[in-house]
ZABADREN-192782 format. One record per residue (C-alpha): residue number from 1; residue in three letters; y negated, x, z. Coordinates in pm, 1 decimal. Example, Ala and Ser with C-alpha at 12.3 -4.5 7.8 and 13.67 -1.06 7.14 Angstrom:
<atom i="1" aa="ala" v="450.0" u="1230.0" w="780.0"/>
<atom i="2" aa="ser" v="106.0" u="1367.0" w="714.0"/>
//
This chain:
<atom i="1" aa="unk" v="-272.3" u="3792.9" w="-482.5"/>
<atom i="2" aa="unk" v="-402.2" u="3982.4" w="-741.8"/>
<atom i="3" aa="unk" v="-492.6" u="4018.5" w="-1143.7"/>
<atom i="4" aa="unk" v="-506.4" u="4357.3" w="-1336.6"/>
<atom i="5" aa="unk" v="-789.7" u="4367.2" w="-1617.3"/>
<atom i="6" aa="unk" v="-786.0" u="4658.6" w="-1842.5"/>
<atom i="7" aa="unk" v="-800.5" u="4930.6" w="-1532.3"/>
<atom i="8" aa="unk" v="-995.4" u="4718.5" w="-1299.6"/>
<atom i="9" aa="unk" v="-751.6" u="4553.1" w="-940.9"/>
<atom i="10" aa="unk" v="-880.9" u="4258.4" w="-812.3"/>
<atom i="11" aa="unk" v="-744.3" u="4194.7" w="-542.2"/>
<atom i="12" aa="unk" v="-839.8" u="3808.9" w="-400.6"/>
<atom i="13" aa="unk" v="-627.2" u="3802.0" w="-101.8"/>
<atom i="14" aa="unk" v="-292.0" u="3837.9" w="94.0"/>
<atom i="15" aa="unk" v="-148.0" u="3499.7" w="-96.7"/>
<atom i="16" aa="unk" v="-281.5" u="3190.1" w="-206.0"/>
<atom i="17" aa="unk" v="-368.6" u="3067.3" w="113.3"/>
<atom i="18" aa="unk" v="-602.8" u="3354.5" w="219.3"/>
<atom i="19" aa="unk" v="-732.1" u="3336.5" w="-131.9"/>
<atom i="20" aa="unk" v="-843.4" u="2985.3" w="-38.4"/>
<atom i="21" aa="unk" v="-945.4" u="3021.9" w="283.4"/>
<atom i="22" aa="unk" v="-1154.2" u="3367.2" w="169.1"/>
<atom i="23" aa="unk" v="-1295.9" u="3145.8" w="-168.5"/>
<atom i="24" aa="unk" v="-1335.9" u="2791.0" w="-52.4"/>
<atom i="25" aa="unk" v="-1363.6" u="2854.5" w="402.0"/>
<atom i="26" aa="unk" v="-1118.7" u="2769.7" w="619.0"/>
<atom i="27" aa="unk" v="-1149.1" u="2431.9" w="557.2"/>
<atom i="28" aa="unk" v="-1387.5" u="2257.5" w="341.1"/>
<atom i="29" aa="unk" v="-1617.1" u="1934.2" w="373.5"/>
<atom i="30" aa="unk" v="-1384.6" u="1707.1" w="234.9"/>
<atom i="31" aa="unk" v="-1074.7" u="1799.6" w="362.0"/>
<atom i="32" aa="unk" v="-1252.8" u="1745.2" w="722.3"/>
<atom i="33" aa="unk" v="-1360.2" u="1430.6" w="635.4"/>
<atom i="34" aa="unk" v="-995.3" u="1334.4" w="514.9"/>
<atom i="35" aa="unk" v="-810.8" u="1451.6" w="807.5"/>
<atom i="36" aa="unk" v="-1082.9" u="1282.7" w="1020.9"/>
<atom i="37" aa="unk" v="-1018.0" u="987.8" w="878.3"/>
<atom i="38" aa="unk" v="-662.2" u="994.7" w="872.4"/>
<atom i="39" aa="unk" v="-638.2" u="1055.5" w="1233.9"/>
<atom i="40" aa="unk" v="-850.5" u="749.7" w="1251.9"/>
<atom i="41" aa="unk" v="-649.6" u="539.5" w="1060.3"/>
<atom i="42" aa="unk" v="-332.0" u="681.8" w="1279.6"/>
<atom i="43" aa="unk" v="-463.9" u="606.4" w="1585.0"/>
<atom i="44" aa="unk" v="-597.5" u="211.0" w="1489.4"/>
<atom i="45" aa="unk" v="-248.8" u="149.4" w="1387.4"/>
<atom i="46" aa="unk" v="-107.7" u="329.6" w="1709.7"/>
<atom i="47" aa="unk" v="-338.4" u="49.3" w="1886.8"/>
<atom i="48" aa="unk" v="-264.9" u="-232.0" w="1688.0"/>
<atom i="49" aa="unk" v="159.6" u="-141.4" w="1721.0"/>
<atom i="50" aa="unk" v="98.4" u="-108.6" w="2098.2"/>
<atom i="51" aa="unk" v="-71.7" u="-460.6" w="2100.6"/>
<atom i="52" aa="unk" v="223.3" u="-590.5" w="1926.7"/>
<atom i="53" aa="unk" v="454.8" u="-441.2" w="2130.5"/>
<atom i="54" aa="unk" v="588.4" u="-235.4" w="1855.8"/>
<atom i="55" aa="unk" v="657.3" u="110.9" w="1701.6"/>
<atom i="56" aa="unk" v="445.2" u="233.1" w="1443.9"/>
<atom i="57" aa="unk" v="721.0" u="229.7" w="1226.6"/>
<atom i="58" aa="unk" v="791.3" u="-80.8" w="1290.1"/>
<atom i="59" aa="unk" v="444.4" u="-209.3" w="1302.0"/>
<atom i="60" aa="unk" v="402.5" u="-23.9" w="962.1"/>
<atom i="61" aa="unk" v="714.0" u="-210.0" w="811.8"/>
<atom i="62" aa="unk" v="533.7" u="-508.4" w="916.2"/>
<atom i="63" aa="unk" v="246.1" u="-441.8" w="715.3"/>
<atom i="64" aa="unk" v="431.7" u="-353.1" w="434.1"/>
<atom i="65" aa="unk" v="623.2" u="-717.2" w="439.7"/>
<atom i="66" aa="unk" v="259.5" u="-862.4" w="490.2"/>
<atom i="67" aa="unk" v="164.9" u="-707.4" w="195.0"/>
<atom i="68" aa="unk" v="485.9" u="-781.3" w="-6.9"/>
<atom i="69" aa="unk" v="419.1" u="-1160.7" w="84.2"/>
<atom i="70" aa="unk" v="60.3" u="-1136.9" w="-43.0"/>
<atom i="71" aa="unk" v="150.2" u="-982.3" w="-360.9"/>
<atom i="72" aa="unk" v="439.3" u="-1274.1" w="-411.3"/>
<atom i="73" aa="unk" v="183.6" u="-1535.2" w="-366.6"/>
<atom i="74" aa="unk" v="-84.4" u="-1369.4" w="-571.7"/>
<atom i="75" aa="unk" v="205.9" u="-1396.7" w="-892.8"/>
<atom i="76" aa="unk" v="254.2" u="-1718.8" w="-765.3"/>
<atom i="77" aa="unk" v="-89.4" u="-1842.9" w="-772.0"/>
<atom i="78" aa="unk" v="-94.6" u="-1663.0" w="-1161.4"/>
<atom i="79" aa="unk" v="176.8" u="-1842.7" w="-1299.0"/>
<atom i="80" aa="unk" v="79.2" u="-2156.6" w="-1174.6"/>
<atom i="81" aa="unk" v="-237.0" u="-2115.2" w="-1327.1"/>
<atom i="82" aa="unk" v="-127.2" u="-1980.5" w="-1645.2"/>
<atom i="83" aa="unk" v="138.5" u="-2316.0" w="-1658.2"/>
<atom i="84" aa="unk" v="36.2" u="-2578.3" w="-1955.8"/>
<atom i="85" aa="unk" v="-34.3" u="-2931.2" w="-1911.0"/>
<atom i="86" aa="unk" v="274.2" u="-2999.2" w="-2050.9"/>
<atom i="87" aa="unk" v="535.4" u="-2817.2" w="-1849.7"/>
<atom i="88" aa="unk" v="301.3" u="-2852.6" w="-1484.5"/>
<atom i="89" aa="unk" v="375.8" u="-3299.6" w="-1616.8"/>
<atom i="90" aa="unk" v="750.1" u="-3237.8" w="-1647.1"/>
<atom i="91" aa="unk" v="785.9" u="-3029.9" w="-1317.8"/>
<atom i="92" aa="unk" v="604.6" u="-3316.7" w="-1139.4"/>
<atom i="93" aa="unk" v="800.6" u="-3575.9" w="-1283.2"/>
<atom i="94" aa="unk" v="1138.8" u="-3381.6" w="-1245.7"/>
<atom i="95" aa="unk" v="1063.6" u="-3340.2" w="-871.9"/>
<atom i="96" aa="unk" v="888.3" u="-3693.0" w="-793.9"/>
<atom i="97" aa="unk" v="1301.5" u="-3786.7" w="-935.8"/>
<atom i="98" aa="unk" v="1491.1" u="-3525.9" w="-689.8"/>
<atom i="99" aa="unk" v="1286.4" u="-3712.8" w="-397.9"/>
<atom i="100" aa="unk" v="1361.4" u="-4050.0" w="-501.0"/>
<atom i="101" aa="unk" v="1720.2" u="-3928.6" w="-518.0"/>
<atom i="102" aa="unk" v="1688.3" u="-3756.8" w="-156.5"/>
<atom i="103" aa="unk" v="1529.1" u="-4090.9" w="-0.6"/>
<atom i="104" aa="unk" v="1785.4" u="-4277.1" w="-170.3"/>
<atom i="105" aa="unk" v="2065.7" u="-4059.8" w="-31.5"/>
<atom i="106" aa="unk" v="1883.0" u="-4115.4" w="339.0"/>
<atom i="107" aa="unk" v="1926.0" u="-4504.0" w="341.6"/>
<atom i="108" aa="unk" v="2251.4" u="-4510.9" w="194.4"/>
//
């Protein structure tokens, strides 16, 4: 890699990598600490999928779905919250009148 200025070459290394490496060390602070902690989070996974019985795929897809359901439930919880008096009174009643049907249905 390298950058011509007027007549001066300089010449900062074989290609970006080295320039890196030569600028910045082979590997800095933080990208230790990242890969440290991925390989940390790899292996607790790795553990919990063997508990389970499971791949790590398969224990990942089941964290995924775990997470999925959370999320659904978390809008849930919203709407109900953000539903007025009003419409929370007619949804009651409505399904208080599908149950009487239902019971009425079992003893006929």
């Amino acid at each position: 890699m390298t950058s011509v200025d007027q007549t001066d070459v300089i010449i900062y290394g074989d290609d970006l990598l080295d320039y890196v490496q030569r600028e910045f060390g082979s590997q800095n602070m933080a990208s230790s600490r990242l890969n440290a902690h991925s390989l940390e989070l790899r292996d607790r996974l790795k553990v919990q999928a063997a508990r389970d019985g499971l791949t790590l795929g398969a224990h990942l897809a089941h964290l995924a779905e775990a997470d999925d359901r959370a999320q659904r439930l978390s809008d849930l919880r919203t709407a109900i919250a953000h539903t007025s008096g009003t419409s929370a009174a007619l949804y009651a009643a409505e399904a208080a009148e599908w149950e009487r049907t239902e019971l009425s249905d079992m003893t006929a």
